[in-house]
C-alpha positions as CSV (number, residue, x, y, z in Angstrom):
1,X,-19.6,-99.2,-28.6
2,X,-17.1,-100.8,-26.5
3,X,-18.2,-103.9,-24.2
4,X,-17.8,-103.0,-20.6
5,X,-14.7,-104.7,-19.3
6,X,-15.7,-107.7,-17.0
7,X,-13.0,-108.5,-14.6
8,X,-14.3,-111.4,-12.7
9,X,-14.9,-113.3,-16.3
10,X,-11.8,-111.8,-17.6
11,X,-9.9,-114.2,-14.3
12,X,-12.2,-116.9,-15.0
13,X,-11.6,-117.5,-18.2
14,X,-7.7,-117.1,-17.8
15,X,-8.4,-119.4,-14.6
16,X,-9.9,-122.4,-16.9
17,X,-7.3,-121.9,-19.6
18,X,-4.6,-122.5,-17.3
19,X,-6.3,-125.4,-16.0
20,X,-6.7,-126.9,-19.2
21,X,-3.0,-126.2,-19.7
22,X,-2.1,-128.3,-16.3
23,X,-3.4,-130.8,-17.2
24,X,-2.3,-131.6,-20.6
25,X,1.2,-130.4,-19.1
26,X,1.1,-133.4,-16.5
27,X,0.8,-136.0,-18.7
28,X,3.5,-134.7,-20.6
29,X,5.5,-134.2,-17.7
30,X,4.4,-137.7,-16.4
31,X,3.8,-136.4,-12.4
32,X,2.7,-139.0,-10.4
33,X,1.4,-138.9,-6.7
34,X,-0.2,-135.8,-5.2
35,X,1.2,-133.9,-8.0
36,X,-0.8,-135.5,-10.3
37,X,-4.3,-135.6,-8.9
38,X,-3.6,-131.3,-8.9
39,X,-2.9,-131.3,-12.5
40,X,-5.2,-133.9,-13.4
41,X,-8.1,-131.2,-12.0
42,X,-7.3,-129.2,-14.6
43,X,-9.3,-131.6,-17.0
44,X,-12.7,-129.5,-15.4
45,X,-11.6,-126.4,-16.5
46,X,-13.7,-127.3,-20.2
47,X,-16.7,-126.8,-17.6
48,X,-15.5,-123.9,-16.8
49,X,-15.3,-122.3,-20.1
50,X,-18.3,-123.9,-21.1
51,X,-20.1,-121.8,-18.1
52,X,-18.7,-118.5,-19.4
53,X,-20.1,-119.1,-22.4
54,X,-23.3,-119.8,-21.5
55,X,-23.0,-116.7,-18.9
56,X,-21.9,-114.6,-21.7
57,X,-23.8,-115.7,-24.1
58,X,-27.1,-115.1,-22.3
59,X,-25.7,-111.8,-21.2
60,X,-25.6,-110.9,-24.6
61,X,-29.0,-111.2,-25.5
62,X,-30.6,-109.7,-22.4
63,X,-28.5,-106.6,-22.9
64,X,-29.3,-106.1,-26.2
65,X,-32.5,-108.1,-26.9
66,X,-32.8,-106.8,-30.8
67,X,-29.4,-108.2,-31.7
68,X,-29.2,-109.4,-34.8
69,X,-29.2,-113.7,-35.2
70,X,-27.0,-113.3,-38.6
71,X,-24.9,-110.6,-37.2
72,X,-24.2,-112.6,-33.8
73,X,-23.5,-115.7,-35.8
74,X,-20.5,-114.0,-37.8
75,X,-18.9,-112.5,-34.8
76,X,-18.6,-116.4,-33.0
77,X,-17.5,-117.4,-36.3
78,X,-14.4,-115.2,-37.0
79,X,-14.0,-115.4,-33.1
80,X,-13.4,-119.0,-33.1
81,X,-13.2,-120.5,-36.7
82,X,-10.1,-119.0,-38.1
83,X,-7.6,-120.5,-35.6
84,X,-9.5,-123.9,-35.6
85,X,-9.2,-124.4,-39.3
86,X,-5.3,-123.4,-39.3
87,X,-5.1,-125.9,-36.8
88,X,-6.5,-128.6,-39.0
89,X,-4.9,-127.6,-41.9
90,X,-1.7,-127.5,-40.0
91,X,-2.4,-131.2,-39.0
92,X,-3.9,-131.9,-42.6
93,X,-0.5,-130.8,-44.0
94,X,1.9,-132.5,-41.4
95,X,0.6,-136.0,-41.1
96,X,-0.2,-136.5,-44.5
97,X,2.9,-134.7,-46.2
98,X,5.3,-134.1,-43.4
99,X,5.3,-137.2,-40.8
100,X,3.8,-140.0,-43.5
101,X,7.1,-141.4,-43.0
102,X,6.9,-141.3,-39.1
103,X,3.4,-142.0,-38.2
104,X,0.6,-143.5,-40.2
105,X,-2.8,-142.1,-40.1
106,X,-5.5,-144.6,-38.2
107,X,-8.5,-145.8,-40.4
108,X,-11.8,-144.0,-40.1
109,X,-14.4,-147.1,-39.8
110,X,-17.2,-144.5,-41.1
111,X,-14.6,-143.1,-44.0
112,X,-15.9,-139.7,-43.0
113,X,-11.7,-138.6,-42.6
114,X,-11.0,-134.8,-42.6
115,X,-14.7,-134.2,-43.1
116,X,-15.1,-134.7,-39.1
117,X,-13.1,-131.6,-38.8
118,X,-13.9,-129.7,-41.8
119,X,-17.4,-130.0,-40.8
120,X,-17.2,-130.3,-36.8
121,X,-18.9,-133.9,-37.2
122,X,-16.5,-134.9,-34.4
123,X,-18.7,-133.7,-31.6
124,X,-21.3,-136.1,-32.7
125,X,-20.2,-138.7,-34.4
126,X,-17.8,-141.2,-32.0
127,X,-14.3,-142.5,-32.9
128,X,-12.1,-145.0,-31.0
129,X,-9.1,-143.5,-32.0
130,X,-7.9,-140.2,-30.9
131,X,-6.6,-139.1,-34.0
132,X,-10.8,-138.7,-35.5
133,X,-12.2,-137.3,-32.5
134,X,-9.6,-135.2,-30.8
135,X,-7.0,-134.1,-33.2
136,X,-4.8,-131.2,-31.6
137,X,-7.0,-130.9,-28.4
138,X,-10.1,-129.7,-30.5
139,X,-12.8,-132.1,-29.6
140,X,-14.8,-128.4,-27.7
141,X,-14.8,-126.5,-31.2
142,X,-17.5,-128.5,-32.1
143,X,-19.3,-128.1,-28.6
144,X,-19.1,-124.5,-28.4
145,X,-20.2,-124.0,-32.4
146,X,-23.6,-125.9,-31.6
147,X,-24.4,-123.9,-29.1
148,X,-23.6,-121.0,-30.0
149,X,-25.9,-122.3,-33.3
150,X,-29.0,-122.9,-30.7
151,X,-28.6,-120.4,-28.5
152,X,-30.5,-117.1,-30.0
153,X,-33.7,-119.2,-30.8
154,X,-33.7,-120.7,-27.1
155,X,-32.3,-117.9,-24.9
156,X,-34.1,-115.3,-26.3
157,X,-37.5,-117.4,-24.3
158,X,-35.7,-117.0,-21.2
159,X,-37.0,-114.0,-19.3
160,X,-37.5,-114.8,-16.0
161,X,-35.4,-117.3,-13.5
162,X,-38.7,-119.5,-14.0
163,X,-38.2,-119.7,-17.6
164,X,-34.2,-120.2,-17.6
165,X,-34.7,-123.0,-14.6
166,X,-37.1,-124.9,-16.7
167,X,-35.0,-124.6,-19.9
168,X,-31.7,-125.8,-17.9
169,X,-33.5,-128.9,-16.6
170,X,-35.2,-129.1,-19.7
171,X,-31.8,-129.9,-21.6
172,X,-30.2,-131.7,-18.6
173,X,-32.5,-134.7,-18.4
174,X,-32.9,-135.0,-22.1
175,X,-29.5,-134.9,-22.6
176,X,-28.9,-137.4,-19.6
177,X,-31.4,-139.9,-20.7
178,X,-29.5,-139.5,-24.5
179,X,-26.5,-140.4,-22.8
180,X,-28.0,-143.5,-22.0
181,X,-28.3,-144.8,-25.6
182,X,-26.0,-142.7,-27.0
183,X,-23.2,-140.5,-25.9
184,X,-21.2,-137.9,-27.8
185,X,-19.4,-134.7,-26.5
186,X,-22.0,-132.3,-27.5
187,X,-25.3,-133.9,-25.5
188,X,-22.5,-134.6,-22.8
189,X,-21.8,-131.0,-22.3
190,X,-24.9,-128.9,-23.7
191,X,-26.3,-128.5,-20.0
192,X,-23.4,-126.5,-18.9
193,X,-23.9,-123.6,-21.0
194,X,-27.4,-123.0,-20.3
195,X,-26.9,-123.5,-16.3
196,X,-24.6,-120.6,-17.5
197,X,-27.3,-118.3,-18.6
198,X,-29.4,-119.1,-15.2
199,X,-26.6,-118.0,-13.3
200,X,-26.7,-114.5,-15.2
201,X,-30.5,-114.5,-14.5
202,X,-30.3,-115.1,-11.0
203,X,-27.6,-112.1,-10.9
204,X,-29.8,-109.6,-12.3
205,X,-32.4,-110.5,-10.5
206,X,-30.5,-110.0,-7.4
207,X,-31.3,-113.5,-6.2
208,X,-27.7,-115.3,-5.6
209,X,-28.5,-116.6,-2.0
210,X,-31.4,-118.8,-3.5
211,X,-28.7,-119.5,-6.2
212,X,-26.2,-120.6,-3.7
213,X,-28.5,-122.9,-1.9
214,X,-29.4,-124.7,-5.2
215,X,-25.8,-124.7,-6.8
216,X,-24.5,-126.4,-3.7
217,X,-27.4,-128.6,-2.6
218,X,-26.7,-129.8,-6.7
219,X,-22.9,-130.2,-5.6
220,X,-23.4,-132.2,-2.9
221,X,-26.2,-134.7,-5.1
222,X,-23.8,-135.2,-7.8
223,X,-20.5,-135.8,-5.1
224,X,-23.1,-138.6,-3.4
225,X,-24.0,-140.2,-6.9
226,X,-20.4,-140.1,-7.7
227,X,-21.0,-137.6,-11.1
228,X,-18.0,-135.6,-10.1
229,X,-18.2,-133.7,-13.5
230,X,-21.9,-132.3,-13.2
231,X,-20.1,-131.8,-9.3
232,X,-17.3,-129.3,-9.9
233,X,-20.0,-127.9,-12.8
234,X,-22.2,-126.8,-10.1
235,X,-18.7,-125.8,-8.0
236,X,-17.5,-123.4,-10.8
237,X,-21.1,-122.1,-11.3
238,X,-21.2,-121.2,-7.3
239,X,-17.7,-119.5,-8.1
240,X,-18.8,-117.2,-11.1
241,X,-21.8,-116.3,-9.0
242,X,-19.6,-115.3,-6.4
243,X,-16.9,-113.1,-8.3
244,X,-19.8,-111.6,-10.0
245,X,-21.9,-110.6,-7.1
246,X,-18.8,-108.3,-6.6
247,X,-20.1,-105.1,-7.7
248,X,-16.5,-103.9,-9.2
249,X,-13.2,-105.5,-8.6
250,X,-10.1,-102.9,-8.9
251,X,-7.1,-104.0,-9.5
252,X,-3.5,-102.2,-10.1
253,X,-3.3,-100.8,-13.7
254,X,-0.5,-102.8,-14.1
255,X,-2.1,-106.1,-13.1
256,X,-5.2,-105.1,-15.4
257,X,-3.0,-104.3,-18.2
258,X,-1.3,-108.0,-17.7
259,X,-5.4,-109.6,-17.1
260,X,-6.4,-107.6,-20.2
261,X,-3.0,-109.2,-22.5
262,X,-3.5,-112.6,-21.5
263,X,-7.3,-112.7,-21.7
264,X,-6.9,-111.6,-25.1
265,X,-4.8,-114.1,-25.8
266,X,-6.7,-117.0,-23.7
267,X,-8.1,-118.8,-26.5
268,X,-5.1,-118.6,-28.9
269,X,-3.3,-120.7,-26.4
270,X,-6.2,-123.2,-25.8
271,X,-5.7,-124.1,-29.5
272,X,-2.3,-123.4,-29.6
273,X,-0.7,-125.4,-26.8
274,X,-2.4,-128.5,-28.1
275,X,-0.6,-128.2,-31.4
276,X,3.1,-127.5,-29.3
277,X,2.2,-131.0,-27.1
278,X,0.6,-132.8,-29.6
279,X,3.2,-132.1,-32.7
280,X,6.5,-131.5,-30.4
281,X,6.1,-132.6,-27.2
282,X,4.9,-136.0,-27.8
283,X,7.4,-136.4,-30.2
284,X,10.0,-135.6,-28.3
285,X,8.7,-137.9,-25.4
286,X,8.5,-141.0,-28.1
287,X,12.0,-140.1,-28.2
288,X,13.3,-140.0,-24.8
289,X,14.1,-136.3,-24.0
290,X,14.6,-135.9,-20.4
291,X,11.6,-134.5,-18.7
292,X,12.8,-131.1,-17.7
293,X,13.7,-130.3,-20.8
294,X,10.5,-131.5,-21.8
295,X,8.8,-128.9,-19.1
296,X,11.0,-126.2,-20.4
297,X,10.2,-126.6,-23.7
298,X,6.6,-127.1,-23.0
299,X,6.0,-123.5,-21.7
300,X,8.3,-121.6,-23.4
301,X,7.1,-123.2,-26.6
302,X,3.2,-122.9,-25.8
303,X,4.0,-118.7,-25.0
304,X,6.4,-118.0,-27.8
305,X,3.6,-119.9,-30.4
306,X,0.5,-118.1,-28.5
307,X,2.1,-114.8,-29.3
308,X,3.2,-115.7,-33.0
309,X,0.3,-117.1,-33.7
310,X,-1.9,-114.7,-31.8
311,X,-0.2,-111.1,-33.7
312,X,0.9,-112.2,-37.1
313,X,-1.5,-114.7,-38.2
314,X,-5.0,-115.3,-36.0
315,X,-5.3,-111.5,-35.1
316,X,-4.6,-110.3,-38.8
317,X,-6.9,-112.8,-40.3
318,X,-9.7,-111.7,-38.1
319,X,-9.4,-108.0,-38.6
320,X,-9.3,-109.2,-42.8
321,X,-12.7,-111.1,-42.1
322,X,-14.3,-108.5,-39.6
323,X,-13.7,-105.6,-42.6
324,X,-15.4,-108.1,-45.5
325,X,-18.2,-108.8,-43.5
């Protein structure tokens, strides 16, 4: 059966993508001033889609409490794997066949190498250099995977806003006080997903004012203590609550229609934009080309590899690994 469309996350998510576009796009771009600070923003849209995630995943669960572990695995594998892995090939091939006359590849001090991809080892282990930890704007593959690895055996506890509260602070002062000694991008960002799920919870039970009060009470802690991050997280989980305490939202067919094409598309140009910048962009930046062009090139490359990559080669490869298993 056909999930019921979700409008609200549907604008979310394509609200966070575009975020995480901005921002990449202003450092490209190099804007400076007022202009900067608004596309540097953009960085927070990660939180974003990590709260989605959480949200959705939860949601999942709840609805259909009998789902099957193995099953729910498979589908956030051929959901997210395929393109990731055609990422790193891509990269695999290009720096060590195609550019080992341009660039040369930094030293991994562990002598892991492509293992921290192959394997997603990135989102523990820690690299100085951006080539071992964040090759091709991946470094949330690995975030998103271990969740989505934890997430039937602890969500499937949660059945009251009792249980998901306690789970939520549960993770985020463990993970804060790992931080301390030791800091990698999954402890960093595990919290967000589950303060996803209590969100959901506090929505079914028809609870949001109680929600509100907490979310922004939260807001206002972190803004005092200066943890702007954990700030805008408890922002963007006020804002989700909020689109979806909005029993339907109707908009023209038309504009569905365009919501519907670009959500679908939404995480094909996450992945994909970061190979455009990375592999062209910066390239062409190393070699002088005039900003605008730059700009230009920048969006019209990002949309034309989206839907390339999107139709003839992510899409098709799903649908091949959906029939086999």
């Amino acid at each position: 059966m056909a999930e019921k469309r979700n409008t609200s996350i549907q604008l979310l998510r394509i609200c966070a993508c575009a975020m995480v576009f901005i921002v990449h796009f202003g450092q490209r771009v190099g804007f400076s001033g007022v202009l900067k600070n608004f596309t540097d923003f953009g960085q927070f849209g990660v939180q974003l889609f990590f709260l989605i995630s959480g949200f959705l995943a939860y949601k999942t669960f709840f609805e259909n409490p009998n789902t099957n572990i193995w099953k729910y695995y498979k589908k956030r594998m051929v959901a997210i794997l395929p393109l990731y892995y055609l990422v790193i090939i891509y990269y695999f091939i290009s720096e060590n066949v195609l550019n080992c006359f341009v660039d040369v590849i930094p030293a991994d001090q562990l002598g892991i190498g492509w293992l921290r991809y192959v394997f997603l080892l990135n989102g523990f282990i820690n690299s100085e250099t951006y080539f071992w930890s964040n090759l091709g704007i991946t470094w949330t593959i690995p975030v998103f995977m271990f969740f989505y690895l934890i997430a039937p055996w602890i969500l499937r506890k949660v059945k009251s806003i009792i249980s998901a509260c306690s789970i939520w602070f549960l993770v985020f002062v463990t993970t804060q006080i790992i931080n301390v000694f030791y800091t990698c991008t999954i402890i960093s960002n595990l919290h967000v997903f589950f303060l996803g799920a209590v969100i959901y919870v506090f929505l079914h039970e028809k609870r949001e004012k109680i929600a509100f009060i907490f979310l922004l009470l939260a807001s206002i802690c972190m803004i005092i203590l200066g943890e702007f991050k954990n700030a805008y997280t408890f922002i963007f989980a006020c804002l989700i609550l909020s689109l979806n305490s909005i029993d339907n939202i109707c908009l023209p067919k038309w504009l569905q229609n365009l919501v519907d094409t670009i959500d679908k598309y939404s995480y094909t140009l996450y992945l994909t934009h970061g190979v455009v910048f990375c592999s062209v962009i910066d390239r062409l930046n190393a070699l002088g080309v005039s900003k605008i062009l730059i700009a230009i090139l920048a969006v019209l490359g990002t949309v034309v590899a989206t839907w390339l990559v999107g139709k003839y080669i992510e899409k098709p490869i799903q649908k091949f690994l959906k029939n086999i298993l």
